[in-house]
N, C-alpha and C positions, 0 to 999 in steps of 0.2 A: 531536367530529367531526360536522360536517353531514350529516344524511341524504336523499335525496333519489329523485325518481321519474323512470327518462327513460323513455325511448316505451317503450311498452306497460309491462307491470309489471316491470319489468326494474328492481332497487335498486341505487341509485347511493353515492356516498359523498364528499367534499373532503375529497382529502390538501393538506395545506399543504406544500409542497416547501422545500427549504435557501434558494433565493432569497427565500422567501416568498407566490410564488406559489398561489393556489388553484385545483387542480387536480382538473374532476371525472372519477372514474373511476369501470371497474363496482365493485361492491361485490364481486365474485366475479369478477376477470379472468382468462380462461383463455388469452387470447394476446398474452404480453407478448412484447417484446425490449426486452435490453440493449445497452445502446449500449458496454462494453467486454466482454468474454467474461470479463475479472480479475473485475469483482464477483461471479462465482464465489466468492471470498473470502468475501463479505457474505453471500451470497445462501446457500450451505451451513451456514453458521451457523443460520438459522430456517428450513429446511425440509431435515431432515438423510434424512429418508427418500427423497424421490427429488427435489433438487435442480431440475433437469430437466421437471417435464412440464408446467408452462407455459409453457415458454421458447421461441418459434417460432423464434427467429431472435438472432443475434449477430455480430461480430466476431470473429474468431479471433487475436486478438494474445495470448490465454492460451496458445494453443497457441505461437505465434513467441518471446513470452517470458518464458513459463514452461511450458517444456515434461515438465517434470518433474510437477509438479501437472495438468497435464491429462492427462499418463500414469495419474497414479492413479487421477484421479477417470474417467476413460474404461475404467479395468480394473472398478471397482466398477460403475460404469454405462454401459455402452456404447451405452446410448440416445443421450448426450450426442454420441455421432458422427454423429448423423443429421441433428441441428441443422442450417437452412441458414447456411451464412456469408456474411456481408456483409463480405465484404475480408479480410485477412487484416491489417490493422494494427488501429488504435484507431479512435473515433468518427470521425475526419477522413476515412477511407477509405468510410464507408458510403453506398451510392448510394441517394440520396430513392427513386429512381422503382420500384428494387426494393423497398426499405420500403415504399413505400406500399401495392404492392402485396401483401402480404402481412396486410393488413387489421387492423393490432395493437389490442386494446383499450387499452392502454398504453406508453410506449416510455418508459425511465429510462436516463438522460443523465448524463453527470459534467457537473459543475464544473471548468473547468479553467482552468490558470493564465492562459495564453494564449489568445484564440480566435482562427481564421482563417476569410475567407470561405466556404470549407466547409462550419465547424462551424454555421455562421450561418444559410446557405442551408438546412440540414437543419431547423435547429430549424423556419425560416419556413414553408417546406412541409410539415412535419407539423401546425403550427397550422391551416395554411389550408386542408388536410385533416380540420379537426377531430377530430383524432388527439390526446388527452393526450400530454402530456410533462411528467415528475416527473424533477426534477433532484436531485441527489444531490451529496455534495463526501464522496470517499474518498481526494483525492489533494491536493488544495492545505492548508486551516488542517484542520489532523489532528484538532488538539484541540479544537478548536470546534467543529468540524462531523461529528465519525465518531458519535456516540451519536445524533444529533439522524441524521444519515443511516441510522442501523441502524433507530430508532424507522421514520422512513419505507419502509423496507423490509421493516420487521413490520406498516404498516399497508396497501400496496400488497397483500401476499401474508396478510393477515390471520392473523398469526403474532404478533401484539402480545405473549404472555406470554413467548416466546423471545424475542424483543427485547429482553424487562425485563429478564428474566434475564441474557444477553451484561453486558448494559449495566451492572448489577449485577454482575458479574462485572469490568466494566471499570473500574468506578468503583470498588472497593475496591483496587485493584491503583495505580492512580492517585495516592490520594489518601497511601499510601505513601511516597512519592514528594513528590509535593508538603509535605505535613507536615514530613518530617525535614529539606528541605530548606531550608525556611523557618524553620529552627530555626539552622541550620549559618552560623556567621559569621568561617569560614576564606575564604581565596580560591578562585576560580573557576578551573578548568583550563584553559587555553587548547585547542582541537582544531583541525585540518585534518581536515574533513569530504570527502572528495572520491569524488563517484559515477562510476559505470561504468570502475571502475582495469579498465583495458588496450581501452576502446572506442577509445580516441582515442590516440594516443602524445604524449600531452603533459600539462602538468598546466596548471591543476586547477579544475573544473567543481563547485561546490558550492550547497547549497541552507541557505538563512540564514532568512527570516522565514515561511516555511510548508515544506510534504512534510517530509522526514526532518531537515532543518535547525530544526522546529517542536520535532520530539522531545529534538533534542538541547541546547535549550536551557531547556526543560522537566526536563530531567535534569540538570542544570546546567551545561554544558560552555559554552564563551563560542568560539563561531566566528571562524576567525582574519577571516575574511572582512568580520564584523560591522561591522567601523570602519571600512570603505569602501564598501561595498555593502549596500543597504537592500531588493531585493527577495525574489522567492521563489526565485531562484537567481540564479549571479553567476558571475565567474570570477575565476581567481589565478594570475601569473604565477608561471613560474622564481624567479624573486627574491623575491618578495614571500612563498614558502613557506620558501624558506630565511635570511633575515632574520628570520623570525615565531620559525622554530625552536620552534612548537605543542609542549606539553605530552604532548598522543594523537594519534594519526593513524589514524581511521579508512575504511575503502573500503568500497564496493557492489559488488556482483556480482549477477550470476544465473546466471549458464552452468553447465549440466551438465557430465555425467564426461566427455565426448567433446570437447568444446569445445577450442578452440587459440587460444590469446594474449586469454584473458579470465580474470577471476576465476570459480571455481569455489564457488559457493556454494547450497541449496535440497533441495526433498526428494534422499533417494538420494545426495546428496555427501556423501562418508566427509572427517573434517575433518583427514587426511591430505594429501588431495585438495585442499583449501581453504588449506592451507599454502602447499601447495608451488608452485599457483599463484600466491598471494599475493607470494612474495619471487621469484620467479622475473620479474614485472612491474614490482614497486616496485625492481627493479636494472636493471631500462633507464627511468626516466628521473632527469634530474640532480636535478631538484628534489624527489624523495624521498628519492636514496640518502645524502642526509648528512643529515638526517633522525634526529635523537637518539633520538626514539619510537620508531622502525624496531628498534630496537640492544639496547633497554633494558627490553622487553615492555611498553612502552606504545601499541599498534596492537590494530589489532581491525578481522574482516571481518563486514559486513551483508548480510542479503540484501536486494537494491535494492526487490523487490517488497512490500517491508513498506509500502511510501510509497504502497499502494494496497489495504490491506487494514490491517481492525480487530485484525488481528491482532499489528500493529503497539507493543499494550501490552507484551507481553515484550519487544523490542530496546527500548523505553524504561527498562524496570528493567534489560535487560544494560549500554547506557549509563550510566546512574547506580549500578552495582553497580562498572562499570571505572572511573568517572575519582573516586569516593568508596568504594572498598572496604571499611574499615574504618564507617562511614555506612549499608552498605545488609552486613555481613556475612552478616545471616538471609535477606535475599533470594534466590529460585534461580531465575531469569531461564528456565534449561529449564524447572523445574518448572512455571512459569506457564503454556509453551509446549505441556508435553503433558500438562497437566492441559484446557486449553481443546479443543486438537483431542479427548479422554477425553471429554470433556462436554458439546461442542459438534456435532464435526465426525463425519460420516463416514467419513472416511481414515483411516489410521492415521499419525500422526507418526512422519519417517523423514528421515535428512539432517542438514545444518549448517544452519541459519539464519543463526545468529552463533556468531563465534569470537576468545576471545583469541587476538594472535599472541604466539608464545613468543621470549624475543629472539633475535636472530641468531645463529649459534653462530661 
């Protein structure tokens, strides 16, 4: 890392960002913002004591959705409510003119799959404010870029030994994973991956060469999607799920206990709860309910927000634990999960993340 001196004796430092970017910032920044309020995920991880007291400023889409996790982490810290919010969605919502005015020594930005005028115009007026901007990728190539993203986030908040550590953490869990499966010279499972079951009344919105589509291919599941669609998400007609007639079928959620006509899955969801919204949704549309996987305990619900957090290693070992059981039998997909929040996190782990569904009765 570059070291350097700006005006007066003030030490500086160049983070090299996920784009590649050289980025100089203070060596000691005391008022950052994030450009989503979820790298909460990232961000609790290497400063597990108070999360929180650099943080000027954020988005509030943790709070829109995931509101379960920002219950907790607001019961432990209720500092974190005093935060100003810049919109209540994601980076697309946050107005330059208030950011700038709140004078940040740094502002850290996803990588996203798509960008729009917005996101464009933000970046451009923070540069020409000479305002840093360290970009980060927690939501598009999972696997390429989440350790390489923590690392920059341990050198931002100068937390680099819990970095190593996560990372260390994540890379043995991983490579699990990748080993036995590069051994294994049975066929691949077919899956219907399909997110946000009951946002939409129709099927089926899937993600194939990056976010949770990364994982599952990584774990070995073959997307039914794959052989017609090549980017980081895609869609699948009526027909073309029941034709496929997928091996697994798994869904995304986040909704809480209170929620109506969504998948119930996150902290504080009893996997009662996660059930029973589960088949209560995949039985109003047609292109699930004939659905073999449905019938036969080959389904399983995600929690959506994994495809935005490092936390994301355990649903890759529950993936490769459900479509290779006997493969991964020593692995315990929770164990990983609250062994990391044990180790890592502040919170206490609470809730369904992931869930086998049991077949239909």
């Amino acid at each position: 890392m570059l070291w350097l001196l700006l005006s007066g004796a003030a030490l500086a430092k160049t983070v090299t960002d996920i784009d590649g970017n050289q980025v100089i910032i203070p060596d000691q920044p005391q008022r950052i913002v994030l450009g989503e309020s979820r790298m909460l995920y990232t961000l609790a991880l290497l400063e597990p004591d108070d999360p929180f007291r650099r943080i000027i400023a954020w988005p509030r889409d943790l709070q829109k959705y995931d509101s379960q996790t920002w219950n907790l982490f607001a019961r432990r810290f209720p500092q974190m409510l005093k935060i100003p919010a810049l919109g209540t969605g994601g980076p697309e919502a946050i107005n330059p003119e208030q950011l700038l005015a709140l004078r940040p020594d740094v502002v850290i930005l996803p990588s996203l799959a798509r960008y729009d005028d917005a996101d464009l115009r933000l970046v451009r007026m923070l540069k020409a404010a000479h305002i840093p901007v360290v970009k980060v990728d927690l939501r598009v190539h999972l696997l390429k870029n989440t350790r390489r993203s923590v690392e920059i986030f341990g050198e931002v908040f100068n937390q680099q030994a819990r970095a190593q550590a996560f990372n260390h953490f994540y890379d043995a869990h991983l490579q699990v994973i990748r080993e036995r499966l590069a051994h294994y010279q049975g066929p691949r499972p077919s899956v219907l991956l399909q997110l946000h079951l009951g946002r939409r009344n129709e099927c089926c919105v899937t993600a194939i060469n990056g976010s949770l589509g990364e994982l599952l291919n990584v774990a070995g599941g073959k997307n039914i999607a794959s052989a017609t669609q090549h980017g980081v998400f895609g869609r699948l007609n009526e027909e073309a799920v029941i034709a496929a007639q997928p091996d697994y079928y798994f869904a995304t959620g986040f909704a809480g206990n209170d929620a109506q006509g969504l998948l119930k899955l996150g902290p504080e969801v009893a996997p009662d709860a996660t059930i029973a919204s589960f088949r209560q949704l995949t039985a109003r549309q047609n292109g699930l309910r004939t659905l073999k996987a449905l019938h036969n305990g080959h389904a399983a619900a995600i929690w959506m927000n994994f495809y935005l957090s490092p936390w994301h290693i355990a649903v890759t070992e529950f993936m490769a634990k459900t479509l290779y059981p006997a493969l991964f039998a020593d692995v315990d997909p929770q164990q990983t999960l609250e062994t990391m929040f044990r180790d890592f996190l502040p919170i206490p782990f609470s809730g369904t993340l992931f869930l086998p569904i049991p077949p239909s009765p």
